[in-house]
C-alpha positions as CSV (number, residue, x, y, z in Angstrom):
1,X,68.5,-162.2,63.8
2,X,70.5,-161.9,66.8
3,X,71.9,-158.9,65.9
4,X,68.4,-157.4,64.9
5,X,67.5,-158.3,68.7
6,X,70.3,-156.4,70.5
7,X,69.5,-153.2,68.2
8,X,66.0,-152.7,68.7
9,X,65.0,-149.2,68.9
10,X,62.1,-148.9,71.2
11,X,59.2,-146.3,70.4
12,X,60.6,-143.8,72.3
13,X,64.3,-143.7,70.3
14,X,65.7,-145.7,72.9
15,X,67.7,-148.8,72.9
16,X,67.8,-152.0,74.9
17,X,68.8,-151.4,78.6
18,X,72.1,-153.4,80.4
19,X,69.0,-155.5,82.2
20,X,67.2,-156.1,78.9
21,X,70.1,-157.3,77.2
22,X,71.3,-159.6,80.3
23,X,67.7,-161.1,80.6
24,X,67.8,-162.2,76.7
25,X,71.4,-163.3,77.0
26,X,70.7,-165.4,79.7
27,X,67.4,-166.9,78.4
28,X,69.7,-167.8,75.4
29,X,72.3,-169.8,76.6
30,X,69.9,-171.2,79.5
31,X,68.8,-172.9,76.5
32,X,72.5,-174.1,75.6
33,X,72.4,-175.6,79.7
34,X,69.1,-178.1,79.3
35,X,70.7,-180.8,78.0
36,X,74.2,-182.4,78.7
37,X,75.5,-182.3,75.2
38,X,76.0,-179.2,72.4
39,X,74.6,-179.5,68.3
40,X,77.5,-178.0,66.1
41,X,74.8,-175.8,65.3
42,X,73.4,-174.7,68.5
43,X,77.1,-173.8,69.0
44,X,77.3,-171.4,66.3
45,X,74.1,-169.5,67.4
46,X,75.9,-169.2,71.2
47,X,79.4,-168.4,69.6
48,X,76.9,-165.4,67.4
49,X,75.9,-164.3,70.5
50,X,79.1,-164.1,72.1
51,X,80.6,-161.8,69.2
52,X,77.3,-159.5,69.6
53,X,78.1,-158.7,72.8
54,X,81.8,-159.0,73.0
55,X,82.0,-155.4,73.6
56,X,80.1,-156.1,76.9
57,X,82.0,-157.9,79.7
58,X,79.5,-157.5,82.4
59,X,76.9,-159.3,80.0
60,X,79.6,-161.9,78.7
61,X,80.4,-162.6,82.6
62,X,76.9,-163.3,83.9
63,X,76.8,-165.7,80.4
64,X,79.9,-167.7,81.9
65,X,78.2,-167.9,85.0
66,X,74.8,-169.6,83.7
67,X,77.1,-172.1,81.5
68,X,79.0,-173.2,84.0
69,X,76.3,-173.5,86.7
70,X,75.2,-176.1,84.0
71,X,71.3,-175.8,84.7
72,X,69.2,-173.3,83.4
73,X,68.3,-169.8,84.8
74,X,65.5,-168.5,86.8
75,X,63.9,-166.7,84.4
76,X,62.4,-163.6,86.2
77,X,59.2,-161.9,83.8
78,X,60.0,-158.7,82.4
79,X,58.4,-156.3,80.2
80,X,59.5,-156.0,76.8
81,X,57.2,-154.1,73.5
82,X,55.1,-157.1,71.8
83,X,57.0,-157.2,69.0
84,X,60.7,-157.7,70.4
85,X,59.0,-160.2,72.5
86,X,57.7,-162.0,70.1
87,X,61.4,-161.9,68.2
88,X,63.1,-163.1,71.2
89,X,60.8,-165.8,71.4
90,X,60.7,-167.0,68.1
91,X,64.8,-166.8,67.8
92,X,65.0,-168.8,71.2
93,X,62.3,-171.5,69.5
94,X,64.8,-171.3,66.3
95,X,68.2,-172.5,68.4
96,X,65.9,-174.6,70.1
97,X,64.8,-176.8,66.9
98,X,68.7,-176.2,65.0
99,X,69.7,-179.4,65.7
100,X,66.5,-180.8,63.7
101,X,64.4,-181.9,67.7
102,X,63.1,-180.6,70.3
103,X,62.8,-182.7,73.5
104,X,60.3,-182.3,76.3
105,X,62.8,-180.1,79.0
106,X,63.4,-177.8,75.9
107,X,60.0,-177.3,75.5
108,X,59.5,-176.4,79.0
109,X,62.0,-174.1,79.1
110,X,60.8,-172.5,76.2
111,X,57.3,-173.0,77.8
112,X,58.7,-170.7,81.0
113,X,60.4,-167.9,78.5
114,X,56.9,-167.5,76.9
115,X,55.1,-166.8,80.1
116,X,58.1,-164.4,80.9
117,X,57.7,-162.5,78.4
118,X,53.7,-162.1,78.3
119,X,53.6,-163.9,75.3
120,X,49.9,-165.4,75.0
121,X,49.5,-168.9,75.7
122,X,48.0,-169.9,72.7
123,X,50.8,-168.3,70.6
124,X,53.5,-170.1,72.6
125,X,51.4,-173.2,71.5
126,X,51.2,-172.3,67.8
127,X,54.6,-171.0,67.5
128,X,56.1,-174.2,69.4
129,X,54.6,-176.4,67.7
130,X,55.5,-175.5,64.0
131,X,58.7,-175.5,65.2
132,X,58.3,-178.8,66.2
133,X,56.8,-180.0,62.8
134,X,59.7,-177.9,60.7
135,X,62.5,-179.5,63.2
136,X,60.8,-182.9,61.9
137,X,61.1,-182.3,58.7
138,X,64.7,-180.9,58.6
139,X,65.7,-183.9,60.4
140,X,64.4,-186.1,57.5
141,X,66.1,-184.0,55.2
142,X,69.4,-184.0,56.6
143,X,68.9,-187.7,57.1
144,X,68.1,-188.3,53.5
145,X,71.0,-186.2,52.0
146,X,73.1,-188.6,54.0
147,X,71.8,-191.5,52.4
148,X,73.0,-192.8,48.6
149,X,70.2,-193.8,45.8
150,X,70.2,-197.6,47.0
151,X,69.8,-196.8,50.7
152,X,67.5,-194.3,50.2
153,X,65.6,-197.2,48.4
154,X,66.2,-199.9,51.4
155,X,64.5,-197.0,53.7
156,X,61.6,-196.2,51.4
157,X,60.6,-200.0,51.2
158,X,61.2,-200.3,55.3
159,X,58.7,-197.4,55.7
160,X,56.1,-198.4,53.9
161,X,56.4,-202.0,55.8
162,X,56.6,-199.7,59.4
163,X,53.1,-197.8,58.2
164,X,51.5,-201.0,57.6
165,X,52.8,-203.1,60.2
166,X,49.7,-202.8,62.6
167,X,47.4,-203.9,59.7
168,X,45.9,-200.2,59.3
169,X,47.1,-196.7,58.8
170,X,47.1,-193.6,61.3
171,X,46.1,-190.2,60.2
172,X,49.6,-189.2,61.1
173,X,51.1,-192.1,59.6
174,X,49.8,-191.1,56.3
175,X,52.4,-187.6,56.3
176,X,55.2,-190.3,55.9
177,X,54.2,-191.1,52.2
178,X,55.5,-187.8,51.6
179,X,59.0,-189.1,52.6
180,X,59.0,-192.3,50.3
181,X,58.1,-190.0,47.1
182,X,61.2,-187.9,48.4
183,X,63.2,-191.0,49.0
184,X,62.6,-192.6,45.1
185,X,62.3,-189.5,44.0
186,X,60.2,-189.3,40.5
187,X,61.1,-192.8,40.0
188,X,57.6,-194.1,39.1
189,X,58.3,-197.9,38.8
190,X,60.0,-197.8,42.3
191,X,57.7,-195.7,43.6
192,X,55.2,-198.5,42.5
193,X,56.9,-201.1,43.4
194,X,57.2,-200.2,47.3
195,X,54.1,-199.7,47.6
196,X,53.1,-203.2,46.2
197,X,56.0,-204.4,48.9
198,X,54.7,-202.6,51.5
199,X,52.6,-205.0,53.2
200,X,55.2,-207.7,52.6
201,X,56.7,-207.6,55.5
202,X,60.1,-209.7,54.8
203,X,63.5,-207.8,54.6
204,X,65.9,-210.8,53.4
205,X,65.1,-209.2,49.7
206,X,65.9,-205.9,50.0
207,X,69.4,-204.4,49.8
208,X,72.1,-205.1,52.1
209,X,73.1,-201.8,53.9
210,X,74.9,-201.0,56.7
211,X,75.2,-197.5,58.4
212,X,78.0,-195.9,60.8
213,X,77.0,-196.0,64.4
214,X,75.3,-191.8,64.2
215,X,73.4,-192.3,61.0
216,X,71.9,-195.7,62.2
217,X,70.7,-194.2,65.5
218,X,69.2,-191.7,63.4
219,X,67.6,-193.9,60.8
220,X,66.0,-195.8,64.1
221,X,64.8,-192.4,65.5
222,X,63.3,-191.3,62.5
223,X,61.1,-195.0,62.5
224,X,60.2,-194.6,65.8
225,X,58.9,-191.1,65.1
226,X,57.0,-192.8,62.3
227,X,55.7,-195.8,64.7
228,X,55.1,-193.7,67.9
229,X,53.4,-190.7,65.7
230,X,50.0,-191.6,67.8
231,X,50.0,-192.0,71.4
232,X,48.1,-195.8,70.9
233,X,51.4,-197.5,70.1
234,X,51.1,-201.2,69.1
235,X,53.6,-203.5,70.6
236,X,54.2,-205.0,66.3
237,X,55.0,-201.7,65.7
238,X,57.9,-201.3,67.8
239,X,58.7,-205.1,67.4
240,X,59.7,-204.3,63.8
241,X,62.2,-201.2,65.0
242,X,63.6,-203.5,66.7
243,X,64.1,-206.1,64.3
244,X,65.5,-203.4,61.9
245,X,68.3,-202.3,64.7
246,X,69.1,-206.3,65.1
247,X,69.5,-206.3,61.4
248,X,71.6,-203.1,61.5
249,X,73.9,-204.2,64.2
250,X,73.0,-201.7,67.1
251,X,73.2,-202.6,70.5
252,X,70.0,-203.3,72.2
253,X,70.5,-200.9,75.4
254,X,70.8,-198.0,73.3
255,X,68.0,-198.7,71.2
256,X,65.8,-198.8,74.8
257,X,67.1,-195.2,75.3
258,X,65.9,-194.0,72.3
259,X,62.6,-195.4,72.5
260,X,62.5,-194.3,76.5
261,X,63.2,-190.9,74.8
262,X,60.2,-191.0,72.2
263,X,58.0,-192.1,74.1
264,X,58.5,-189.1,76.7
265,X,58.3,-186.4,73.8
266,X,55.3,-188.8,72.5
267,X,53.2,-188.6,76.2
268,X,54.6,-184.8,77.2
269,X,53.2,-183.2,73.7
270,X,50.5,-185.6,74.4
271,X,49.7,-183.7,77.8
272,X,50.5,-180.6,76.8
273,X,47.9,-180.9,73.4
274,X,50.0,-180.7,70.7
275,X,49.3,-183.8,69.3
């Protein structure tokens, strides 16, 4: 898609200008410079980029300059035709959600580009917040391809107890049913039997797993995403995420970070109304 950006052909005949191409360069790899750390694959959209323009040293310069100054650029408005605005846009939203979330200071970042580049509020809105729904469900995917039958049955029977924890079931608590069918697959008796577990809320009988330090803190994220899915969040609800990082051997600070994280995505899309 990058590619299809840098070659638009404007009504006119014309290509993209030097100052077009440095404005969507730099809104690009502004992106890279919101957070303090680099997905593999938000590295191989920037690395793209880089071999788009490599026949462009000015461009690949000023790119140097925005990485380095390690915070994001001013992002000046400009007038681009609807529909490579709308590309730009949606290609920034898609490096944005590659590495399966988008936190709050992305989403004001991407929040400024928008405005930038004309884009109607309520599109920015729609557009970000699909993106937000598909980086959710990528990130369970990846999570459960990382996971062998018998763990994959430990976290089916764990999310079903998470869901009922607070003795009744949010609207958005109800999507993560989905993700126990996925778990057990077409499985029918297992299927049956976690549900009839569900509300049993002892652990001591299901499987003994343990996880490498990355896939637990993932497997902790994804139940706080379940828990903290409606901005009420009961106090048993993140009592039991904790219980389940005791049981998994992670250290308590870290687990304060990530729900310190949540919660901040949980209020921001909260205040912003995408929830």
């Amino acid at each position: 898609m990058i590619k299809k950006i840098f070659s638009f052909t404007k009504e006119d005949g014309t290509g993209l200008t030097q100052q077009e191409k440095l404005w969507i360069a730099k809104a690009i790899v502004g992106l890279a410079t919101v957070n303090d750390h680099l997905h593999l694959n938000e590295k191989e959209h920037i690395v793209a980029l880089y071999e788009t323009l490599d026949g462009n040293p000015g461009i690949l310069i000023a790119m140097n300059k925005v990485i380095k100054g390690d915070k994001p650029p001013w992002i000046d408005p400009i007038s681009f035709p609807p529909e490579l605005a709308d590309q730009v846009f949606k290609y920034i939203l898609q490096v944005a959600a590659c590495d399966y979330e988008i936190p709050p200071e992305e989403i004001r970042y991407i929040n400024q580009v928008g405005f930038a580049l004309n884009i109607n509020v309520l599109k920015i809105h729609k557009w970000t917040n699909f993106a937000i729904r598909q980086a959710k469900i990528e990130f369970f995917n990846q999570l459960k391809n990382d996971l062998n039958e018998e763990e994959c049955y430990w976290l089916a029977h764990v999310v079903l107890k998470a869901i009922y924890i607070d003795k009744h079931i949010d609207k958005r608590e109800i999507l993560f049913f989905n993700d126990v069918y996925e778990l057990l697959g077409e499985n029918e008796a297992q299927i049956n039997e976690a549900k009839a577990d569900g509300k049993n809320l002892k652990l001591d009988h299901l499987p003994k797993v343990q996880f490498d330090h990355a896939l637990t803190r993932r497997i902790l994220q994804y139940l706080l995403r379940l828990t903290m899915s409606n901005i009420q969040v009961e106090e048993s609800e993140i009592a039991f995420v904790r219980k389940i990082a005791q049981m998994l051997q992670y250290e308590e600070d870290e687990l304060e970070t990530i729900i310190a994280s949540e919660h901040k995505l949980l209020l921001f899309l909260a205040s912003s109304n995408n929830l």
